[in-house]
N, C-alpha and C positions, 0 to 999 in steps of 0.2 A: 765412295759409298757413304750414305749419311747413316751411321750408326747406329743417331739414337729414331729413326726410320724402325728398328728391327724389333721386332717379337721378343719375350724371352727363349722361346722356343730354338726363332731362327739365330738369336746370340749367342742361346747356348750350344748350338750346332757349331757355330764360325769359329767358338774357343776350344768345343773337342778336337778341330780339325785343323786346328793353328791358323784360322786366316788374322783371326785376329786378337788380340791380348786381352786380358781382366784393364790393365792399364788403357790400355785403347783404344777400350769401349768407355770407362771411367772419362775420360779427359771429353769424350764427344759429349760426354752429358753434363761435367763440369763447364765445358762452352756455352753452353743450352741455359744455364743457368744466368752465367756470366751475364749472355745479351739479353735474357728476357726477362728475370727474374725483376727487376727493379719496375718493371710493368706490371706482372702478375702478383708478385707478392705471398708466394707460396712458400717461402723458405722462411724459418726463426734461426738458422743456425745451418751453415754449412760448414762441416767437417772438411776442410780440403786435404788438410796434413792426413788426418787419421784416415782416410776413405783412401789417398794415393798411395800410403806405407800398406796399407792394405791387399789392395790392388797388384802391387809390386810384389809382394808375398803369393798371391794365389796367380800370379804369369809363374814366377818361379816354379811353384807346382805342379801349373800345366804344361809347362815347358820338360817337367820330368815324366810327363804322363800319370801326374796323380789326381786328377779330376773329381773333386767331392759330389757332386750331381749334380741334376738339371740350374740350379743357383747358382754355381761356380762362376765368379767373377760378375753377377748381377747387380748393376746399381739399384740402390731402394731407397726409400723415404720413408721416415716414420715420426709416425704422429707426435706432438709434443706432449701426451700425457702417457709415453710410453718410457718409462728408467732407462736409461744407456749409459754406461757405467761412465764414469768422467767424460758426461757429456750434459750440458746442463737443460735440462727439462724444467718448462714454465708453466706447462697445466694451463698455458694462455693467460695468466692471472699475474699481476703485481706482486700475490703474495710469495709467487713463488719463481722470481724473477733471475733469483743469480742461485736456483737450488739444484746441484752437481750429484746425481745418483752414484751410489759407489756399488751398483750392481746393476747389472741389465736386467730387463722385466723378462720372463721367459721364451717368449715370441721372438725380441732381437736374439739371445740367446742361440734359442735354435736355429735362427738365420744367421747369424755366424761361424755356427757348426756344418750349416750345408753350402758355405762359398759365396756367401751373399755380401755383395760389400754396400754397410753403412754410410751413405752419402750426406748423411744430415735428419735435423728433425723439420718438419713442415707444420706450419700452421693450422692451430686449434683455436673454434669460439673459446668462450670464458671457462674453462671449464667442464667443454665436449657439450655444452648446451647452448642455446639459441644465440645469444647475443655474438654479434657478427665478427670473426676475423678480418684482417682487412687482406686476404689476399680476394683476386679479382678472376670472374670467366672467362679465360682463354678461348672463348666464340664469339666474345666481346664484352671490353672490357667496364660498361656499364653496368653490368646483368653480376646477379650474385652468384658463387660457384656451388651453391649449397653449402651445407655445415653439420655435423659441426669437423667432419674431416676437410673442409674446407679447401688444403693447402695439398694434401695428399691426390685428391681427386683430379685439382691443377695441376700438380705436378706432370704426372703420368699423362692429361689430356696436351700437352705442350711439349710433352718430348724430354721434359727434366728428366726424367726415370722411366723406364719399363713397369716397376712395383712399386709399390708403396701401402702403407699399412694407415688404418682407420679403427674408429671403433662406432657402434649405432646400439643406443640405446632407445633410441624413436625412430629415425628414417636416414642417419649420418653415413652408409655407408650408398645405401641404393640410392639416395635423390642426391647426392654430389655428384655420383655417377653418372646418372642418367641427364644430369644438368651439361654438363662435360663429357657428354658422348663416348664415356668408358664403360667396359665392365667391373662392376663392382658386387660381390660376392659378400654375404652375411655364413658366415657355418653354422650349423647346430652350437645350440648356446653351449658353453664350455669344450665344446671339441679343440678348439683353441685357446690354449692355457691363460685366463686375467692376471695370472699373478705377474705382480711390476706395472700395473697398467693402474692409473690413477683411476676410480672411481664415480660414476656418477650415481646409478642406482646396483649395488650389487647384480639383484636376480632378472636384471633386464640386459648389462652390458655384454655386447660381444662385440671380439674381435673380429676384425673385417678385410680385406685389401682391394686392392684398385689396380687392371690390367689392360691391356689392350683387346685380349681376344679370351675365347673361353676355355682354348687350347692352353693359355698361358696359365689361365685358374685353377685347371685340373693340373700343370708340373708344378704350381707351389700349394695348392692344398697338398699333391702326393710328397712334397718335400717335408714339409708342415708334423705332418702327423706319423710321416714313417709308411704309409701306404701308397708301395707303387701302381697307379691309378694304370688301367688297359689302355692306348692311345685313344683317345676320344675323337672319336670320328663321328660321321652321319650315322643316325642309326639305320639300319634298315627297315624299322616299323614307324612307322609316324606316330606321332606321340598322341595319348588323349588327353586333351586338355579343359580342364575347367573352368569357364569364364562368368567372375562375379561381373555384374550389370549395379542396379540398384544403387546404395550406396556411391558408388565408386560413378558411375554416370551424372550423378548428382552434383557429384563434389567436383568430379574433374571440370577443367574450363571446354570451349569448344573445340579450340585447335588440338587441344591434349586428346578430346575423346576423337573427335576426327581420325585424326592420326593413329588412334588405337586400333579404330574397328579398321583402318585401313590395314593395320599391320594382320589384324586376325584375319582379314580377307587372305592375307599372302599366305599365312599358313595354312589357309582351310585348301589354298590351290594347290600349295606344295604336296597336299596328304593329310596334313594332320584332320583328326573327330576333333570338334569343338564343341562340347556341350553348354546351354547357358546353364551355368548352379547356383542355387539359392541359398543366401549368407546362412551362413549357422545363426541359431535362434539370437545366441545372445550375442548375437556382434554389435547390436544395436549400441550397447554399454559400454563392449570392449576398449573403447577411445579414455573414458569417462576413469572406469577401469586403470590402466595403462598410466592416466595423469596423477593420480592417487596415488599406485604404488611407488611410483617414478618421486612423486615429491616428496614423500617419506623417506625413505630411502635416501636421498638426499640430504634431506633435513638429518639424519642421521651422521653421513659420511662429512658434514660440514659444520656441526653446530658448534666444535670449537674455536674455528677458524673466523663462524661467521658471530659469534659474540666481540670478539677481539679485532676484527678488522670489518665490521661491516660493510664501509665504506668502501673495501678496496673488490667488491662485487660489484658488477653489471647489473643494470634494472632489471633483466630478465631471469636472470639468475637470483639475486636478492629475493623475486618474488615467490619464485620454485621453496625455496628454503623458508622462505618467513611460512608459507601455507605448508610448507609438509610439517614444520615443527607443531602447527594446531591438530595433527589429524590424529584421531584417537585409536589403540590400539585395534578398537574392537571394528573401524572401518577396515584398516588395514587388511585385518584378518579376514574379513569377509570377502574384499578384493580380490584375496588370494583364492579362498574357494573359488569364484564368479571366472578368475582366470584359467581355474583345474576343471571349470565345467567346462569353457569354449577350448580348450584344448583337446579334451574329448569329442564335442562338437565335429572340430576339423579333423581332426583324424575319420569318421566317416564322412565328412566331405570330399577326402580324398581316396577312398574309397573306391578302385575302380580306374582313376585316376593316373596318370601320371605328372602331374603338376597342376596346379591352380594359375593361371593369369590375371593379371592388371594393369593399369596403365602405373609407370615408375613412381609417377609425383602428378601432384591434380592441376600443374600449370608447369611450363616451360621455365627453367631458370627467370627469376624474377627483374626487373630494372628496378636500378637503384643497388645499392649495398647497406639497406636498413635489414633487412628481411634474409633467412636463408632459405627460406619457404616452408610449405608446408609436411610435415612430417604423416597424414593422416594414412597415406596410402601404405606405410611401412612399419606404424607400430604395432599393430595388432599379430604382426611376425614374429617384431622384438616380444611380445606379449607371451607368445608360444612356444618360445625361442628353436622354430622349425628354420630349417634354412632356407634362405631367398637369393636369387643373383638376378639381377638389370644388365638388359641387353640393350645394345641401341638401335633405334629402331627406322628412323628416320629425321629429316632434320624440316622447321617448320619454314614458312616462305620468310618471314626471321632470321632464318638463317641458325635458329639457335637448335639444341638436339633433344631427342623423346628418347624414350627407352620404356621395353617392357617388363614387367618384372613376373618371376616363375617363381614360386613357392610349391616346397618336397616334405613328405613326411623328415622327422627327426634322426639324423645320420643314416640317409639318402643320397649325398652330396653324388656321389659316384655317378646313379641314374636321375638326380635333376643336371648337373653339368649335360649330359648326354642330350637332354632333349634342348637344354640352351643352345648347344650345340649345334643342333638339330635347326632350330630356331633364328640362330646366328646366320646358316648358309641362306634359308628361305627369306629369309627378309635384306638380306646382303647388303647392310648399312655399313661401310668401314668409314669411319668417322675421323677428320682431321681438322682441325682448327687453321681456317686457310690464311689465316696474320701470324703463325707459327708454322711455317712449313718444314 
């Protein structure tokens, strides 16, 4: 059996029932690495010692029938601006090259409490922002994987891991996702603890993960947060759903919207109401918005660092910073209002609703590895911090993968999963990257 082939679901099934060990199901994923990794370039750090004493501790366990939950014995990946206690975190940056947290950020944390074993940290842009990692698209390896979870996204689309963990302060968790033909889930901003998690704009960051299926997102959200989630299944109502045009038909390329209205064709066959809706007033700005408070914010979280090491910043990063330290309180603050009004906005957009749609990202993972693309389709979430998850949705005659993305009112999570779900069967994309089989 190939192993790392299997669900969390179906893994954590084979370790309740003893087919198979926390040890090895570890070791199929450490192989996975072994041969691929030096292609894709998803890993900063693989824990092999700590991840197999690990491993060997929770077979132990299960071999007595102490099973901590659906995580028990899970390989996972987590991002490099995530603290893991003597485990050295880089933030992706020079300056922080050989710096060894001596406590875990609360996320590994709790995933260590619930059987999850730490396999390493995976590759981050500069900083969780634009400027490019170099891991590479497991659809092919010219095409960029997105960013700025970059390494996390690969992981999990290549078989390195089942989980792995992100963060999206613009579009990092849904467009790696959808570039890399996974599910990738945003929660309700702070449903998932930042603390331990480096920084980019406080009141925009959230934590994120990356899975195969959407069955798997609902066993580690309900690991996550302490709520055992109802098994997520089809619903029996077909969902109604919201579909912006405008904006988003504009921005998207051809094949992207193609492939969009082809996928809303499949749900409208499956059952689901699709109505077209019309942007909330002020989304026009929302973009404009979002960069502002994002660069302040920034400018804030780095302005010691970036006096003293300037140089040792990326051009796209230096630039976020040098502009957020000119921006005056009093823009700021008005931002903020402009964001408390389109959040009102959407919440009667959704109104009625059961989820809003869009296409993942306004083009296909991009060629070249200058670029991680564009962010536009996904901040205006990060902005409301409602929750989002990228389903995938089809793949282009490329060969490379779409996905659609579902935004839910604000800890929602429970009935947006449901209709992704929902979503998931009707469009019946299972996605593998066929030079990683």
């Amino acid at each position: 059996m190939k192993y790392h082939r299997l669900s969390i679901a179906e893994a954590s099934q084979a370790i309740r029932i003893g087919e198979i060990t926390p040890s090895e199901l570890l070791e199929s994923h450490l192989m996975r690495i072994e041969e691929y990794d030096d292609d894709i370039r998803a890993w900063v750090t693989v824990d092999k010692k700590g991840a197999r004493e690990t491993a060997a501790r929770l077979t132990q366990e299960s071999e007595q029938g102490h099973l901590r939950g659906p995580l028990h014995g899970i390989p996972v990946g987590i991002k490099d601006i995530y603290y893991t206690e003597g485990l050295r975190t880089t933030m992706g940056s020079p300056i922080y090259s050989e710096f060894v947290p001596d406590r875990d950020s609360a996320v590994v944390s709790t995933l260590r409490e619930a059987g999850a074993v730490v396999v390493g940290k995976t590759e981050t842009t500069d900083f969780a922002y634009t400027d490019p990692a170099p891991t590479r698209n497991p659809w092919n390896l010219q095409h960029t994987p997105g960013g700025s979870s970059s390494g996390s996204a690969a992981a999990v689309a290549s078989g390195m891991c089942p989980l792995a963990f992100g963060s999206q302060t613009g579009g990092s968790v849904i467009r790696p996702a959808a570039f890399c033909g996974v599910v990738g889930m945003k929660p309700t901003y702070d449903l998932l603890s930042r603390d331990g998690v480096y920084p980019l704009a406080w009141s925009l960051d959230h934590v994120g993960f990356f899975v195969r299926s959407v069955r798997d997102a609902s066993l580690v959200l309900g690991a996550l947060t302490g709520n055992v989630m109802s098994p997520i299944k089809t619903s029996a109502r077909p969902p109604r759903v919201g579909l912006f045009k405008g904006f988003f038909q504009d921005r998207a390329d051809d094949v992207v919207w193609e492939g969009f209205m082809e996928s809303v064709e499949k749900l409208k066959e499956g059952g689901a109401f699709v109505v077209e809706t019309p942007l909330p007033e002020s989304f026009s700005i929302v973009h404009s918005v979002h960069k502002l408070i994002m660069s302040s914010e920034a400018a804030s979280v780095h302005q010691d660092n970036f006096r003293s090491r300037q140089g040792d910043y990326r051009r796209k990063l230096r630039g976020l910073v040098a502009s957020g330290l000119l921006v005056p309180s009093s823009a700021y603050l008005r931002s903020q209002r402009i964001r408390g009004r389109f959040i009102e906005e959407v919440h009667r957009t959704l109104k009625g609703l059961d989820c809003l749609i869009t296409p993942s990202a306004p083009t296909p993972a991009l060629h070249g590895l200058e670029s991680t693309g564009d962010a536009a389709f996904n901040s205006p979430w990060s902005l409301t911090g409602f929750p989002s998850i990228t389903v995938p949705s089809a793949l282009t005659e490329g060969g490379l993968p779409l996905g659609v993305q579902l935004i839910n009112l604000p800890c929602q999570e429970e009935a947006l999963l449901r209709v992704a779900r929902w979503c998931e069967e009707a469009l019946g994309a299972e996605l593998w990257p066929p030079k990683y089989p």
